[in-house]
C-alpha angles and dihedrals in degrees: 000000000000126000096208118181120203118209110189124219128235120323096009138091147201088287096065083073099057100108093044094043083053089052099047093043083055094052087054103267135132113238138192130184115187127197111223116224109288097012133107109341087359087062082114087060104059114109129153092282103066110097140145085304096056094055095046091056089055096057099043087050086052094057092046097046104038084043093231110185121179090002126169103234107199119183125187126207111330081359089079091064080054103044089043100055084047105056086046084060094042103024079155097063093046121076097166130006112209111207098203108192080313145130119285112193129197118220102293106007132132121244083237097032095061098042080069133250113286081054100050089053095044082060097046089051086053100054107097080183143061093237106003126089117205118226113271106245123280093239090055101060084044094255096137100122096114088234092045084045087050092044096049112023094076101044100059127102144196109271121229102253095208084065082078097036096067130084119242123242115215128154138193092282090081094063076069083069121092104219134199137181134228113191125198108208097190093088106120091107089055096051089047082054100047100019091249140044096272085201097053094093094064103046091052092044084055085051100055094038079058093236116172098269124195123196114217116191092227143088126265107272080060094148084074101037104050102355088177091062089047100047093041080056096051102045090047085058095039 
């Protein structure tokens, strides 16, 4: 039995992971599914000061506090930065980090920095605000079922824009941590949006580490669309 711990990504929050929580809890595994500062339910909570800092904090308090040991930390999308910097401050809570269609830093780099260029300045086209980011449409992340639509719609929430403006800080600890990939192929809506696939980078840097890479036919909120794939990917890496 698995502790896996789920991080969302922007403009998300625990509760995206509901249907895939449910499966792995079914198939005998702890799950947590933290909500970062001003996300999801803590949506009340998001002011100008939460940034990249603030949600790693979160994370790395949820490990202590919940005493995760050996835990499969799995991020999506900006959840990955989280979940990366993370695991680098608590390698021995970690025993496996789980990239799910997600970001994948290197030491010092930005969320939107290294997610390249075209794809820094499509999100900077899209802030209608000096620190807040608006969700990315429905139909881009492939959320376009009308129950899914209903379920999820309501319960988004503009993202702190200083969260993607901040380096990362990671540190040799993290090489301690055994990491996989799970790539979403249905992104032909988010290059349209940014130019480029943003999540191109990562796939081809788990490509050349050599990390254990799986391929879903789905987009990227794939934990609503088709929650089983998600969750028979995740437990063959974990």
């Amino acid at each position: 039995m698995a502790c896996f711990v789920l991080v969302h990504g922007a403009f998300h929050g625990g509760w995206v992971w509901s249907r895939v929580a449910a499966r792995l809890r079914a198939a005998g595994h702890d799950v947590l599914t933290p909500t970062l500062t001003g996300c999801g339910d803590r949506f009340h909570l998001l002011t100008r000061d939460v940034g990249l800092a603030t949600h790693v904090d979160d994370l790395v308090a949820t490990l202590a506090h919940e005493d995760v040991r050996g835990g499969v930390l799995v991020g999506h999308s900006y959840g990955g930065t989280v979940a990366t910097a993370a695991a680098a401050r608590a390698p021995e809570r970690v025993a496996r980090l789980i990239y799910l269609d997600a970001q994948a830093p290197l030491d010092g780099q930005t969320a939107s920095g290294a997610m390249g260029d075209a794809t820094a300045a499509g999100l900077a086209a899209l802030t209608d605000d000096s620190w807040q980011l608006p969700p990315l449409p429905l139909d881009v992340v492939g959320v376009v079922a009308p129950a899914d639509v209903a379920w999820v719609a309501p319960r988004r929430h503009p993202h702190p824009l200083r969260t993607l403006l901040e380096p990362v800080e990671l540190g040799g600890a993290l090489d301690r941590v055994p990491r996989a990939y799970v790539a979403c192929t249905q992104h032909a809506a988010l290059a349209a949006l940014f130019g480029a696939d943003p999540l191109a980078p990562f796939v081809e840097r788990a490509r050349r580490e050599g990390w254990p890479l799986t391929l879903l036919d789905a987009p990227h909120d794939v934990m609503v669309t088709d929650p089983a794939a998600a969750t028979a990917a995740l437990l063959a890496h974990a």
